[in-house]
ZAMARGU-4260 file (C-alpha; in steps of 0.2 Angstrom, whole numbers, plus 5000, padded with zeros to 4 digits):
<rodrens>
0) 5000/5000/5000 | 5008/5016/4995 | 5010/5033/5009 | 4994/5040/5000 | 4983/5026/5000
5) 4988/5021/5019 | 4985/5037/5027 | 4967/5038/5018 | 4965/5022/5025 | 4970/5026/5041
10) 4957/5045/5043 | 4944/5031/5036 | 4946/5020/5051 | 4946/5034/5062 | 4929/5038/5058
15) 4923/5018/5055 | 4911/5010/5068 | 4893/5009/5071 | 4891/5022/5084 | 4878/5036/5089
20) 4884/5053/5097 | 4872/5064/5107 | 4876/5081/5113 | 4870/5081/5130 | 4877/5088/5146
25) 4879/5074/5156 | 4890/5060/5152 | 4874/5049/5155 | 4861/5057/5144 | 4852/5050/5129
30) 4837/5053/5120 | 4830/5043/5106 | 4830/5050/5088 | 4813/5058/5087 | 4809/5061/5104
35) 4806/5076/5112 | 4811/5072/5131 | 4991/5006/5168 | 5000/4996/5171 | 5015/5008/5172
40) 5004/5019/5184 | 4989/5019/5172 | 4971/5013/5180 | 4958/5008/5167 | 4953/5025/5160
45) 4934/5025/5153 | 4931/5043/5154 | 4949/5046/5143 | 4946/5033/5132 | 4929/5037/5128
50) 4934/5056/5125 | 4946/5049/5113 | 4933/5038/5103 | 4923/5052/5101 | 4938/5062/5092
55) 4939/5047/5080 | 4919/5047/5075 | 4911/5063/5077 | 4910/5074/5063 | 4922/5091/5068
60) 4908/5104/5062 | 4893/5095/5073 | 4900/5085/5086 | 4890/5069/5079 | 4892/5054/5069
65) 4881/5061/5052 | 4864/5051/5047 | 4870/5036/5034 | 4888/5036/5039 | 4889/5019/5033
70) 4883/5021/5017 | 4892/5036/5015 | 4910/5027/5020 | 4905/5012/5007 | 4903/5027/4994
75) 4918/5036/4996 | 4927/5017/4996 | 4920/5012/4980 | 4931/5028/4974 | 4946/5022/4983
80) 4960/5009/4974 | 4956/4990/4976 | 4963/4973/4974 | 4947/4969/4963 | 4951/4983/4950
85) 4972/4974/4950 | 4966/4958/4947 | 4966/4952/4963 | 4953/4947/4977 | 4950/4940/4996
90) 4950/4923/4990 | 4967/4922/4984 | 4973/4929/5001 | 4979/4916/5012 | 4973/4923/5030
95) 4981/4914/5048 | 4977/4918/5066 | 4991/4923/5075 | 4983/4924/5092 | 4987/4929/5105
100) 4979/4914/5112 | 4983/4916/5132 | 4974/4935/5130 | 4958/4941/5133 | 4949/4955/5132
105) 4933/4964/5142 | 4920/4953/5148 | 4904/4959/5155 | 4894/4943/5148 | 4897/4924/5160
110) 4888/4910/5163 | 4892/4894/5169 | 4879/4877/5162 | 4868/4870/5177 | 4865/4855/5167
115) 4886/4854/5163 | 4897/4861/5174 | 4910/4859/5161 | 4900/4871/5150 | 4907/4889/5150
120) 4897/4903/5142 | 4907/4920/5140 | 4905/4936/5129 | 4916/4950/5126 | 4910/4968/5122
125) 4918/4964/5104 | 4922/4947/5106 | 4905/4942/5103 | 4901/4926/5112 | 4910/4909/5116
130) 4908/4893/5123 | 4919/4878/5132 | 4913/4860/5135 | 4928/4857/5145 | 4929/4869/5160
135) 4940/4884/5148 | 4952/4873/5143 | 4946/4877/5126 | 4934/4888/5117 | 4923/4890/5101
140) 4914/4905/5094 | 4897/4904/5093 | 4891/4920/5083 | 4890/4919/5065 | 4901/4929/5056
145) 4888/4942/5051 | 4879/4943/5069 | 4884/4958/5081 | 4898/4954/5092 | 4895/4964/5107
150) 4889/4953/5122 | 4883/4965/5141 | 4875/4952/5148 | 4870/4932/5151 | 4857/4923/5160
155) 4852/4904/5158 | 4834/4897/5160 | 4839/4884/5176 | 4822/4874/5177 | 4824/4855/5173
160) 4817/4855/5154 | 4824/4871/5150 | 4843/4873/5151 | 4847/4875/5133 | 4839/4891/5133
165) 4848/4905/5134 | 4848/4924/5131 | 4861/4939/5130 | 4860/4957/5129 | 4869/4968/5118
170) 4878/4986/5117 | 4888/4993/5132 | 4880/5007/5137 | 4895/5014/5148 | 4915/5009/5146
175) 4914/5011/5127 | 4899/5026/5126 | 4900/5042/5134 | 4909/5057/5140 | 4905/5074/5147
180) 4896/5084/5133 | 4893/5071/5122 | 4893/5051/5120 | 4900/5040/5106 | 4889/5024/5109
185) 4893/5008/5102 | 4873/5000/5100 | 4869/4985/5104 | 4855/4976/5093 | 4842/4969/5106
190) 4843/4952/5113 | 4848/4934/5105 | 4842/4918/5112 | 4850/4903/5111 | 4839/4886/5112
195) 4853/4874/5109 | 4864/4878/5126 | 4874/4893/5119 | 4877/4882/5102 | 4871/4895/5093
200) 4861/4910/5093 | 4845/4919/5084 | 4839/4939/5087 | 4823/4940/5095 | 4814/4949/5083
205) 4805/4962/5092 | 4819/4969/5102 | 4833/4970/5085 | 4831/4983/5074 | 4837/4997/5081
210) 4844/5012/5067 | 4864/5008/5067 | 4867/5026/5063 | 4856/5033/5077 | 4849/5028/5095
215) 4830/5024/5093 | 4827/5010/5104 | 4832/5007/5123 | 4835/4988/5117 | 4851/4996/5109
220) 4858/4996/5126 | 4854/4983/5138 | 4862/4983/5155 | 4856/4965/5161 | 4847/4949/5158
225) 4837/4938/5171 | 4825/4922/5171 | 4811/4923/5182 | 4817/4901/5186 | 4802/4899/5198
230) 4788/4903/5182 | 4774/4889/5179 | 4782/4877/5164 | 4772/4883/5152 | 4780/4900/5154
235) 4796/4908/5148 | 4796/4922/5160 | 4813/4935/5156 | 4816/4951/5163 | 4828/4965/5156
240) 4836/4980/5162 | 4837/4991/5146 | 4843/5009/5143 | 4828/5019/5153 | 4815/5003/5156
245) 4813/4986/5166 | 4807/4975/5153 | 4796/4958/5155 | 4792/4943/5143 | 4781/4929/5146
250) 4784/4919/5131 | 4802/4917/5129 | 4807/4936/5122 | 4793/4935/5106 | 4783/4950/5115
255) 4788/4964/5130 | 4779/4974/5140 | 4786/4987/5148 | 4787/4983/5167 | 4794/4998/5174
260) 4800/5015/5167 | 4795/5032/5162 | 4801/5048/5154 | 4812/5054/5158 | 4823/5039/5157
265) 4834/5031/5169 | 4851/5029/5161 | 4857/5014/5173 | 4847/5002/5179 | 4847/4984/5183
270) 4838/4969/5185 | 4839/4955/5198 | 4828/4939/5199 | 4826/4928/5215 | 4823/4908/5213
275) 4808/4910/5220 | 4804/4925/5209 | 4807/4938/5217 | 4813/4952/5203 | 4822/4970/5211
280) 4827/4981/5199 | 4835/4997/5200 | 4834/5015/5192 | 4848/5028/5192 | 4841/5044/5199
285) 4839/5056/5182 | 4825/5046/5177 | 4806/5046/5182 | 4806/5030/5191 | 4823/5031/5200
290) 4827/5022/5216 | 4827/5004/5221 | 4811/4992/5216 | 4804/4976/5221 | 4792/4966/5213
295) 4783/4947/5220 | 4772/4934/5209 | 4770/4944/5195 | 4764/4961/5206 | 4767/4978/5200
300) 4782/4986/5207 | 4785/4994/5222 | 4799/5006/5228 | 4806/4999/5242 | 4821/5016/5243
305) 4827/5017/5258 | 4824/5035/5267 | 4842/5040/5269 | 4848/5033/5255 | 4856/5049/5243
310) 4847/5058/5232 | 4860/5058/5219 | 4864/5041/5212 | 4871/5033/5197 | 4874/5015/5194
315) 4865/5004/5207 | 4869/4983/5205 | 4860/4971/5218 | 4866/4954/5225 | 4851/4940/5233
320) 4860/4931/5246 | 4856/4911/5237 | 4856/4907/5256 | 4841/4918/5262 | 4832/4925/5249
325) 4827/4938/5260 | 4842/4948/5261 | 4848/4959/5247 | 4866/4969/5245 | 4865/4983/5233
330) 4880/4992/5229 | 4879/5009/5221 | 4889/5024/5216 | 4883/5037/5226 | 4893/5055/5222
335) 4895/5065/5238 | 4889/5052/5249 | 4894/5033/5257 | 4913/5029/5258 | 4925/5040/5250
340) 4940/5035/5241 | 4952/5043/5229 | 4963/5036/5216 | 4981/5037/5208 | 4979/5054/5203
345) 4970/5060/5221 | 4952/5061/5214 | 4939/5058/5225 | 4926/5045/5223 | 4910/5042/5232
350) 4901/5023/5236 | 4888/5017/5244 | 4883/4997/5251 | 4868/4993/5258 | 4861/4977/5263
355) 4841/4977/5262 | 4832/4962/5273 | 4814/4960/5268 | 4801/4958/5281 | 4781/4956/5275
360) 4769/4964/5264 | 4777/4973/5248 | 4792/4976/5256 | 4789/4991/5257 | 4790/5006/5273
365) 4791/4993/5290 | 4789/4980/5275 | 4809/4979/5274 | 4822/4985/5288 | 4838/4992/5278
370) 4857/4992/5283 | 4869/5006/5278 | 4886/4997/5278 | 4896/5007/5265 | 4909/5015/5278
375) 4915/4994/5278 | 4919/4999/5261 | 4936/4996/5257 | 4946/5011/5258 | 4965/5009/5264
380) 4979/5002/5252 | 4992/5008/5239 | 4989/5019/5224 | 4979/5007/5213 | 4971/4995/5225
385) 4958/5006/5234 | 4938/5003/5231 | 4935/5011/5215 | 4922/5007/5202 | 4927/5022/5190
390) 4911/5031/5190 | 4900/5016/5188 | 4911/5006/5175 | 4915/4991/5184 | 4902/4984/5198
395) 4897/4969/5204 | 4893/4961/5221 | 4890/4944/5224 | 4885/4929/5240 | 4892/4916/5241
400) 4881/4900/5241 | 4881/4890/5259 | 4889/4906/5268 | 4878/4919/5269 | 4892/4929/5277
405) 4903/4928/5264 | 4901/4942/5252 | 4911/4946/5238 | 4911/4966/5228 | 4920/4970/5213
410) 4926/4988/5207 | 4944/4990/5197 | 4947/4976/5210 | 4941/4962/5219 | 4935/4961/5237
415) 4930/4945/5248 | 4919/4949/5266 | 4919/4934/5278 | 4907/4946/5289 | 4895/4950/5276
420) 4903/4968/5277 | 4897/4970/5293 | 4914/4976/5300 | 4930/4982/5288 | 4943/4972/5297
425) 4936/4953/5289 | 4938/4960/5272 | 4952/4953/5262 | 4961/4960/5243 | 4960/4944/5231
430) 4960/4952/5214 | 4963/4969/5202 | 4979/4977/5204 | 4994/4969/5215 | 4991/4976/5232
435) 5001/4992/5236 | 5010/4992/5220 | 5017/5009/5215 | 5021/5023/5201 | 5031/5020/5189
440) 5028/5000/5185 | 5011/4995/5193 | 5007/4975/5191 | 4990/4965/5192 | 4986/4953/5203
445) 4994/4936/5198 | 4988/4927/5185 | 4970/4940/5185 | 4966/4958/5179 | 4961/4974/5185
450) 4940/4978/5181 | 4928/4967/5188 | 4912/4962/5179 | 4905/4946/5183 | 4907/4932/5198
455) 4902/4916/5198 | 4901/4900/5208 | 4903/4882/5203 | 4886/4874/5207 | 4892/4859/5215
460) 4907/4867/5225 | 4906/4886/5227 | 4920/4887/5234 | 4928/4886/5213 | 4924/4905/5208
465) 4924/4915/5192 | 4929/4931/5187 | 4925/4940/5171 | 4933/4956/5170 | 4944/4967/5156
470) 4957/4952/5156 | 4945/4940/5151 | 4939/4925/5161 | 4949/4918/5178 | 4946/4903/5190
475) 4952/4903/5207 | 4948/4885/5216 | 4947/4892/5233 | 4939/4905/5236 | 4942/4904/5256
480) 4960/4903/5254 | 4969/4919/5262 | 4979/4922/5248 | 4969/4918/5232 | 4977/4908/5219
485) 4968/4911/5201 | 4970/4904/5185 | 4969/4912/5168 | 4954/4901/5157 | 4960/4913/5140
490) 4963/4898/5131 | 4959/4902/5116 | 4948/4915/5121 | 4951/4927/5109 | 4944/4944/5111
495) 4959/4955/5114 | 4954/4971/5110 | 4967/4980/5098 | 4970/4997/5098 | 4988/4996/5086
500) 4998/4984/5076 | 5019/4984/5072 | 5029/4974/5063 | 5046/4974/5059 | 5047/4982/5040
505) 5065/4981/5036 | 5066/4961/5039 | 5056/4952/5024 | 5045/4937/5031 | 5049/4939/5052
510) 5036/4933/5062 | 5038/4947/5076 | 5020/4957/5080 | 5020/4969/5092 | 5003/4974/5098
515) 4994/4987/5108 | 4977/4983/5118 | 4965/4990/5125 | 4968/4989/5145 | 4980/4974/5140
520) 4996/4982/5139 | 5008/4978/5121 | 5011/4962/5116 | 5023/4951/5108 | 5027/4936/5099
525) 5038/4928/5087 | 5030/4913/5079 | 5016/4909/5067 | 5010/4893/5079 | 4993/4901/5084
530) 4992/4894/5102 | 5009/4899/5107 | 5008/4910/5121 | 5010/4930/5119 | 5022/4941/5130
535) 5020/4956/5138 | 5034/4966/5137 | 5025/4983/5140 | 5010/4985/5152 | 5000/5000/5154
540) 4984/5003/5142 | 4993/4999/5126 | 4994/5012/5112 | 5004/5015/5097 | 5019/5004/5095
545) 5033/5001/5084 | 5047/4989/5077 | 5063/4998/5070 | 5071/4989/5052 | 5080/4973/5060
550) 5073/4975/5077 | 5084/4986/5083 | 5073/4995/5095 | 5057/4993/5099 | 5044/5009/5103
555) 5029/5005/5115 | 5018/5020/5119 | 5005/5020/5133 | 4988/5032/5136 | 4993/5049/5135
560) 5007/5050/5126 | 5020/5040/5137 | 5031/5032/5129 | 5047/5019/5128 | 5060/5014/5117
565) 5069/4996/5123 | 5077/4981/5118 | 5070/4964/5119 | 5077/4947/5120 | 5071/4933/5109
570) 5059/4929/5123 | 5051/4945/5119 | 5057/4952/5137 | 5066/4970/5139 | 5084/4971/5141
575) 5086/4988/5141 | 5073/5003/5141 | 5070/5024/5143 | 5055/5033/5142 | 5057/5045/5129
580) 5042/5057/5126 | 5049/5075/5125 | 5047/5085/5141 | 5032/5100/5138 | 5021/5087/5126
585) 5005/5094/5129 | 4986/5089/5125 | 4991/5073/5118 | 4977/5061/5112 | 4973/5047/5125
590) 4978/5033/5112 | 4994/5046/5104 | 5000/5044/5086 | 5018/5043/5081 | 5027/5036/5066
595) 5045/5032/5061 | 5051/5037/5046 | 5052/5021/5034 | 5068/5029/5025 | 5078/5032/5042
600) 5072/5024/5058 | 5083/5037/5068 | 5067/5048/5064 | 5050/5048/5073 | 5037/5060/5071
605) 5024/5065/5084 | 5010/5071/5086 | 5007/5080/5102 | 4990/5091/5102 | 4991/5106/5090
610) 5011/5104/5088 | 5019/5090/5079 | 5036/5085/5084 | 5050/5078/5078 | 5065/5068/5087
615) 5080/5068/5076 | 5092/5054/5081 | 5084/5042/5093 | 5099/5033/5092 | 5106/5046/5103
620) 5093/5041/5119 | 5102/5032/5131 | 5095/5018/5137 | 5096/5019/5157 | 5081/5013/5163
625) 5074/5032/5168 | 5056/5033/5170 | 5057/5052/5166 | 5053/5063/5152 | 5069/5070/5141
630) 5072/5081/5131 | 5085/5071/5119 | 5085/5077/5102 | 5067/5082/5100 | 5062/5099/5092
635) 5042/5105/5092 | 5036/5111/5075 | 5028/5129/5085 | 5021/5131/5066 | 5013/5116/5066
640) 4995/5120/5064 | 4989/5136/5061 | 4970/5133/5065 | 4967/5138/5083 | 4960/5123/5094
645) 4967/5107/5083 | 4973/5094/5088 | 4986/5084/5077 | 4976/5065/5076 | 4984/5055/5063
650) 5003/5056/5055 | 5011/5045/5044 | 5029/5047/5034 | 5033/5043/5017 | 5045/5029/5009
655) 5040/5038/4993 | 5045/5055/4991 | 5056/5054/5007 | 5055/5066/5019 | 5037/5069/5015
660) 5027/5069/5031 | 5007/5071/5031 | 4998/5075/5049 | 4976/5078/5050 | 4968/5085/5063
665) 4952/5085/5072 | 4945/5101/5061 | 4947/5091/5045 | 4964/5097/5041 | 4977/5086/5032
670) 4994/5095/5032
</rodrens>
């Protein structure tokens, strides 16, 4: 491909994707179309990253994604160069999976067969879903290659005759979606069933649909998925926690009714079903039914909001104690109220527990007696390892089965209670982060992942445990045991999410990729066998990257613009290493561009908000392990762009003339 043709590929990727901005002024506002109402001291980002998506899709002039962007993008393709018009075509191209087989990427979608405990359901937010018949020693794919790959939530129909049904919800309505001002949502497409145990899956008609280029359904974005288990046999009773309603099917998902909901519209909410039936549901307090909800045999719903909880809530997630159906745990972010904790960079953030016991009646007023446990929060730690669910990102909370005690919360890490929360001192660290790790290199905890979405238990000992998280899919086979000992199940599991790809230019047929991922860090490996494990040789959320002609160096870049240049090993592992962005880089973007120039890779071009720069002998860096910015050889182009408020997104360097370098900004400026 030659310098022209790849750098018009590259603007057309950045504004690919089926997405839908809204202008808003909260970053967890939506309306319908139509309607009038680190690693290397870099925690899992959302509000960054999803800043930065919306640089890459909105249009600069309106700050949305135009109506008929696909068909538009297909157009402007058709005019483009193509293998077709040279003779060639896909079919003669000889494609092999290079992996990484041992990574995986953001889960929020896990279940675990009652009928097979050797049955594994997971599905990635752009993964798609995936099953394994032997415990997540392997897996399959189970979408088809034209279904929507984007899996929320799970839930399997448990009674006797029914276990091969099973339903998942589609497009992530926070993580991927939104941002102060304005949102960049990756829709979902409504539900899909599954009535061969996760074999294969179908849309349920009356919740796809939805206009890719726009938001007009809350089935776009659905939160959560529960079976009512306890319904008559002659009933397929499914509840589910969509943008602004609580949603309810008697016959398997053919119709909905609305169950609760109203305008306005609750942004989070969640659904929660007992095995007796029981269903609590909860809205976020911008909407008209906010607060917490609880339903019994098929009644109308009843707020059950306690009197001191906060008036101001986002996210609230709920946990039935399997022991004692009675009791309830729900965990909410609650800004300016609860426990208090603040993160690497000192911000504060505010969390609330409660633990709701139900009494008599509707549950209702003296119907339910309430708990405010949320100063048992977890608050004291390192840098990283703190309670923190990053504004409503990452939440779950969890009871373990036969120890009603034991309660288990999830945030950017993982927390285990053996006191039921009732006191902070019997509450142990067992995921996320490593405990107290600090600035510069900050590690997870061994063999598991930082951003916790899903817990499960074995049914016949629930003393296995699964986590689902930004890593993938992990097994731990005691949960009691002080210092947990997990397992990665990635197996083969591959829904890495890539943000960037490198390899080496200069070395006809190597096998070395580098590769940045999304909360994953870079990767590495050096062989074309598929199941051969990948390396990590840069953590961190992994961003641009870079091979110099016969591997000489190696260039890694975390969010923000940090960035290294380091020498490997044959195992992948760094020898050597500094940290070389240029001392006064200012505004860069949260995934940063920068190029090396194919003609001398002593060269590297940068963009760094409305200046580009240029370092002009990175063989002059010395590689002494500082963690530092320098100063070394780079100069800042102060000319760079002459329109007030760009910023430099995309840059790329010529083999072809040489010396020709090409640089676009976010107000549709190629320079």
């Amino acid at each position: 491909m030659n310098s022209r043709t790849n750098f018009l590929f590259a603007l057309s990727i950045a504004v690919a994707g089926v997405t839908y901005m809204a202008s808003t002024g909260s970053d967890r506002s939506l309306s319908l179309q139509g309607s009038t109402a680190s690693r290397e001291g870099m925690e899992e980002n959302p509000s960054g990253r999803m800043r930065w998506e919306i640089s890459r899709l909105a249009d600069p002039a309106t700050g949305r994604i135009p109506d008929h962007i696909r068909q538009k993008e297909l157009a402007f393709a058709a005019t483009l160069p193509n293998d077709l018009a040279s003779g060639k075509s896909m079919a003669s191209l000889s494609m092999t999976n290079r992996g990484p087989w041992n990574v995986g990427g953001r889960t929020r979608a896990f279940g675990i067969d009652v009928s097979n405990e050797n049955r594994i359901l997971a599905g990635s937010c752009s993964g798609g879903m995936w099953i394994s018949t032997n415990g997540g020693t392997s897996w399959a794919q189970t979408n088809t290659l034209t279904q929507l790959k984007n899996a929320t939530c799970l839930t399997q129909d448990k009674r006797a005759t029914h276990t091969d049904t099973w339903y998942y919800g589609s497009g992530e309505a926070y993580g991927a979606s939104a941002s102060s001002g304005s949102g960049a949502y990756y829709l979902g497409d409504g539900i899909f069933k599954s009535t061969d145990g996760g074999l294969s899956w179908n849309a349920l008609t009356v919740t796809a649909g939805g206009t890719p280029n726009g938001f007009s359904t809350g089935w776009q974005l659905v939160w959560n998925i529960a079976n009512d288990n306890s319904a008559n046999d002659t009933l397929d009773e499914v509840y589910a926690a969509i943008y602004g309603s609580i949603m309810r099917s008697i016959n398997g998902g053919t119709t909905w009714i609305t169950a609760l909901g109203g305008s306005p519209a609750s942004y989070f909410t969640d659904v929660n079903v007992s095995a007796t039936g029981v269903v609590y549901a909860t809205m976020s307090d911008d909407g008209l039914k906010k607060g917490i909800w609880r339903s019994h045999n098929d009644s109308a719903f009843v707020n059950i909001t306690p009197s001191g909880f906060p008036a101001v809530y986002n996210r609230i997630v709920s946990g039935i104690n399997p022991n004692n159906e009675n009791e309830v745990y729900f965990l909410a972010n609650t800004p300016g109220f609860g426990k208090v904790t603040y993160n690497y960079l000192g911000n504060p953030e505010w969390n609330s527990l409660w633990k709701y016991t139900y009494v008599g009646g509707t549950g209702a007023a003296a119907g339910g007696t309430w708990q405010d446990l949320s100063a048992n929060l977890p608050a004291s730690g390192g840098q990283f390892d703190k309670w923190n669910v990053q504004g409503s990102y990452d939440m779950v909370v969890k009871v373990k089965p036969g120890s009603s005690n034991t309660v288990f919360i999830g945030g950017t890490n993982l927390y285990r209670s053996t006191s039921g929360f009732q006191d902070s001192t019997n509450t142990t660290f067992i995921g996320g982060y490593q405990q107290f790790s600090a600035l510069p290199v900050i590690n997870s905890y061994a063999n598991h992942h930082p951003d916790q979405h899903c817990v499960e238990f074995l049914p016949s000992d629930p003393n296995v445990m699964f986590s689902a998280n930004d890593g993938g899919v992990f097994k731990t086979s005691d949960n009691t045991a002080g210092a947990i000992i997990w397992q990665s199940l990635n197996n083969g599991y591959l829904t890495t999410m890539f943000y960037t790809v490198a390899i080496d230019h200069g070395t006809p047929g190597n096998n070395i990729i580098i590769a940045g991922a999304q909360d994953n860090g870079t990767w590495y490996t050096n062989t074309t066998n598929p199941t051969t494990p990948w390396v990590m040789p840069r953590g961190g959320d992994g961003s641009y990257c870079a091979i110099a002609d016969g591997q000489s160096s190696y260039y890694f870049s975390i969010q923000n613009g940090k960035m290294m240049k380091a020498t490997l090993d044959g195992a992948g592992a760094i020898t050597t290493f500094a940290r070389i962005d240029p001392i006064g880089l200012k505004d860069p973007e949260f995934i940063n561009p920068y190029t090396l120039d194919p003609n001398n890779n002593n060269y590297m071009y940068l963009a760094g908000g409305k200046y580009l720069w240029r370092n002009n002998d990175l063989s002059g860096i010395p590689l002494i392990g500082n963690w530092d910015s320098i100063s070394t050889n780079w100069v800042k182009f102060i000319d760079s762009v002459p329109l007030a408020g760009s910023v430099i997104t995309a840059v790329t360097a010529c083999k072809t003339p040489a010396n020709r370098v090409y640089y676009g900004t976010d107000k549709r400026r190629v320079y």
